[in-house]
N, C-alpha and C positions, 0 to 999 in steps of 0.2 A: 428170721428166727434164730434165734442163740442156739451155738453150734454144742452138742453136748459133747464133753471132756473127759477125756482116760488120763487123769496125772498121774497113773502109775509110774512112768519114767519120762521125766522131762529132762530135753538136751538143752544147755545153754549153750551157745556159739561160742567159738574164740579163736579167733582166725591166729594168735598167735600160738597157741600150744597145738592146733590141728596136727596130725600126720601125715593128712592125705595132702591128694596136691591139690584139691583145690574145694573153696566149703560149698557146693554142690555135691562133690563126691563124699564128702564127709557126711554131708545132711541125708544123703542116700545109703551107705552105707549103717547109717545108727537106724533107721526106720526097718531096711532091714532084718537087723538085731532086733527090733523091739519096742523104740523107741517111741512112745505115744503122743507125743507135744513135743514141736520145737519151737525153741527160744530164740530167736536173733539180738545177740547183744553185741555192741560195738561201738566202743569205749574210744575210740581212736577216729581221726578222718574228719573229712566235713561232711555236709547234712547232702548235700548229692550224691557222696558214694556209699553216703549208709542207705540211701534212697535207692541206687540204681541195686546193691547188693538185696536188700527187700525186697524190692518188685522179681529176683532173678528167682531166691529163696521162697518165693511166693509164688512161682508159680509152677516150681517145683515140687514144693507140699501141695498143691491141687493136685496134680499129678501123681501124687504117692498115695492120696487120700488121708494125710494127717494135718490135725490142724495147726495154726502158725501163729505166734505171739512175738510182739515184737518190743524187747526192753526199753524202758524211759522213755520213748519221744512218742508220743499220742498222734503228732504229726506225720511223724514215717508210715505208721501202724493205719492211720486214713487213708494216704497217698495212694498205701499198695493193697487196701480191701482187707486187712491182717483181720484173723479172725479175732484178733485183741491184744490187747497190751500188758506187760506188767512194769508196774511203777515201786519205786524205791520210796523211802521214808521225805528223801528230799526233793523229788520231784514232785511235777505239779500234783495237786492233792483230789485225793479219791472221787471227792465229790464234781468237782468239774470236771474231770477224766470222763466221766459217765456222762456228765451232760454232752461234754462235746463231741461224743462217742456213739450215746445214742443207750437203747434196752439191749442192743440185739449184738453185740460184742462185749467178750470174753475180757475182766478186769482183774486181775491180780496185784495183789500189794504185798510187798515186802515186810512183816512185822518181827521184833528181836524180843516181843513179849506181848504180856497180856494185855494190857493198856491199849498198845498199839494196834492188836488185834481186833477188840472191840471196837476200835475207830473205825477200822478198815471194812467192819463186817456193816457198821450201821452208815456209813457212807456207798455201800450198793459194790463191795467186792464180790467178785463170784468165788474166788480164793485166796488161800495164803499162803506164801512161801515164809517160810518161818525157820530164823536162823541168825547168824551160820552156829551152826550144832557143834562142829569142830575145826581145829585149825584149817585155813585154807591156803594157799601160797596165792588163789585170785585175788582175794581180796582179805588180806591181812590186815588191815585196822578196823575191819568189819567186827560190829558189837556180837559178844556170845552170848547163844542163849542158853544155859544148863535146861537138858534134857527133865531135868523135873517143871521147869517154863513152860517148855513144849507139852508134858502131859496137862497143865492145867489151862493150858491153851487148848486143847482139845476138849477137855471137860467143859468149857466153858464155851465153846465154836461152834454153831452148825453150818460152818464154811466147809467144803477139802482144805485140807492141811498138806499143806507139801514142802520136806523137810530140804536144808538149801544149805552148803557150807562145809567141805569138806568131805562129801559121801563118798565112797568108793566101797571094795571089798569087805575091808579092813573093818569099816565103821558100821555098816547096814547093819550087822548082829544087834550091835546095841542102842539101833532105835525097837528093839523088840519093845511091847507094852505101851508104846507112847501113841498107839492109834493113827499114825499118821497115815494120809491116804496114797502119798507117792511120793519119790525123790526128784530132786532135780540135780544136776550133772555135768560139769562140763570135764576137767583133766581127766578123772576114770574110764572117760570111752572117748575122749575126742585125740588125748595125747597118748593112745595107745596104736599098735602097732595093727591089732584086729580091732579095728573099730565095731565092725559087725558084732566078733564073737563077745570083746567087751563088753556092748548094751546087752546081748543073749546071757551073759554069765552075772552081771548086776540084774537085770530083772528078773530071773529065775532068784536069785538070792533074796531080793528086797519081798517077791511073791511067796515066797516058803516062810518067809518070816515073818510077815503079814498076816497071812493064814493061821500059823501058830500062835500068835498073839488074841488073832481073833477067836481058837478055840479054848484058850484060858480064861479071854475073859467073857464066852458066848453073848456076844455083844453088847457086853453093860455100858461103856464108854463110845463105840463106835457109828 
């Protein structure tokens, strides 16, 4: 059975900007804070020790009880049981994601607009990270999506929308009105010093503003 999903705050991984000493204790510390989905992403290495660090991070979110996604490779994400994948614009594409996946794992896809959106939604994504909303130092040639993108992505979605690119403090205020259903995160709470109180003080912020948006527009778009 398809595991059901809180994107209210998604952690991405990034063993290089971490604080802690090691991303177990990092993964435990954000879940602590709040964090409701983790991401394992890892852009670096070979396919064994993204493999042996999955299997380690997987069974450590059993253990926490939150669920585990695991970026780009469909392979890692089988290997270790992951309760699903998210895939980029250029990785393998939506539709055989799912096939090789199966009904009962968690499919996310990366879209930088509308177009891309609708692919992603009629190719059998469960959601969408949709972005990057503002500059990011992760991934700086990453395509921007102006925040009026994002609201007609949601007008047009009956996907979660989970906003991706740049989030932290600074920025949460001004996805006020765009309906999105949660963020996703890595430098804001992985390269801080309170990992913990980080994800406690992002999703208290990103939940206050959510709630506010949703009593302005008493759910017309949401």
């Amino acid at each position: 059975m398809k595991p059901k999903i809180d994107y209210t705050l998604c952690l991405c991984t990034d063993r290089d900007l971490m604080r802690a000493p090691s991303l177990e204790k990092a993964v435990e510390l954000a879940v602590q804070g709040g964090c409701t989905l983790i991401q394992l992403r890892e852009k670096k290495g070979s396919s064994l020790e993204f493999y042996t660090i999955a299997k380690s991070i997987r069974k450590l979110t059993r253990a926490l009880g939150v669920p585990f996604i695991v970026n780009d490779r469909v392979d890692i994400a089988l290997a270790v049981d992951a309760d699903g994948v998210h895939l980029g614009q250029k990785d393998l594409p939506a539709e055989v994601a799912r096939r090789l996946m199966g009904a009962d794992k968690i499919l996310g896809v990366s879209a930088a607009n509308l177009k891309e959106a609708l692919e992603a939604q009629e190719c059998g994504a469960d959601y969408l990270g949709v972005g990057a909303l503002f500059p990011t130092e992760t991934k700086p040639d990453a395509e921007k999506t102006p925040l009026s993108e994002l609201k007609d992505i949601r007008r047009h979605i009956t996907l979660p929308v989970v906003g991706i690119g740049g989030i932290g403090p600074e920025t949460v205020p001004r996805l006020k009105g765009t309906g999105v259903d949660g963020i996703a995160v890595i430098s804001a709470i992985l390269a801080q010093r309170d990992i913990a109180g980080a994800a406690r003080e992002l999703k208290q912020l990103f939940c206050r503003m959510r709630e506010e948006g949703n009593e302005e527009h008493h759910g017309g778009d949401f």
